[in-house]
N, C-alpha and C positions, 0 to 999 in steps of 0.2 A: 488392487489399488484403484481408487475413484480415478475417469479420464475426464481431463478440460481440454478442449479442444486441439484432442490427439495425443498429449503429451501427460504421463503418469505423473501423479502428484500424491506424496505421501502424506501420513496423516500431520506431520508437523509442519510439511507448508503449506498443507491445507488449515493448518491452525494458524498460521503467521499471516496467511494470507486473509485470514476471518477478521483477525486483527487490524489490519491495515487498511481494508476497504469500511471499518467499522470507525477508526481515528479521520479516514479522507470524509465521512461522511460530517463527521465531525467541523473538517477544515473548512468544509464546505457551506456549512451553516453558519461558521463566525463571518467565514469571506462576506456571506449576502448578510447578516448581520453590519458588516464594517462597511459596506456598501450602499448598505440603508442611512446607515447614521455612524457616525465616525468617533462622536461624543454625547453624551444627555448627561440631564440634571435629574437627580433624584430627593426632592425636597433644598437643601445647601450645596450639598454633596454632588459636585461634578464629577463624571465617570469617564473616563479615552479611552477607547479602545487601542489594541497594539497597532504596527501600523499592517497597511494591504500590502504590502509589496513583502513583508516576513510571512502572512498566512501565504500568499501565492506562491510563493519561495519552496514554504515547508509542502501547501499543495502537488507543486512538480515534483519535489523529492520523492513525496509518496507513490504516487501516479507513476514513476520513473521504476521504483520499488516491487512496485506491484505486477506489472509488466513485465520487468524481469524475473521474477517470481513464476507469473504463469507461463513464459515462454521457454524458462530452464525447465522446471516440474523434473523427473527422472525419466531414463527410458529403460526398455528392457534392454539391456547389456547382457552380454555372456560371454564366457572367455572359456577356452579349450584349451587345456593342455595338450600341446605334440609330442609325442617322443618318435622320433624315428629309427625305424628297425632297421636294423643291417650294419 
């Protein structure tokens, strides 16, 4: 199994986590979008973006997500059965 910094990560959180840093980048682009301009005109048709403080909201959930994602990852575990003689 692939290692991130020490800690094993299988292939489904390394899918989850492809995911996640692929939507933040996402969050990332409207936030400076919504930063830039908050509303515009398209010909009549006035446009509003949602507000900053739900992209920044949904940005730390992910960020918060992802984090905990890489710092869980699996580890090698092993477990022995005892039986004791006598």
């Amino acid at each position: 199994m692939p290692e991130r910094d020490g800690v094993i990560m299988d292939n489904a959180d390394k899918e989850k986590l492809a995911t996640l840093e692929k939507r933040l980048e996402a969050y990332y682009k409207a936030e400076e979008k919504i930063l830039k301009s908050q509303s515009y005109s398209i010909g009549s048709n006035q446009v509003t973006r949602t507000s900053l403080a739900n992209v920044q909201a949904k940005i730390k959930e992910l960020e918060n997500e992802a984090a905990a994602l890489k710092s869980r990852g699996t580890s090698k575990r092993r477990s022995a059965r005892v039986i004791p003689l006598g």
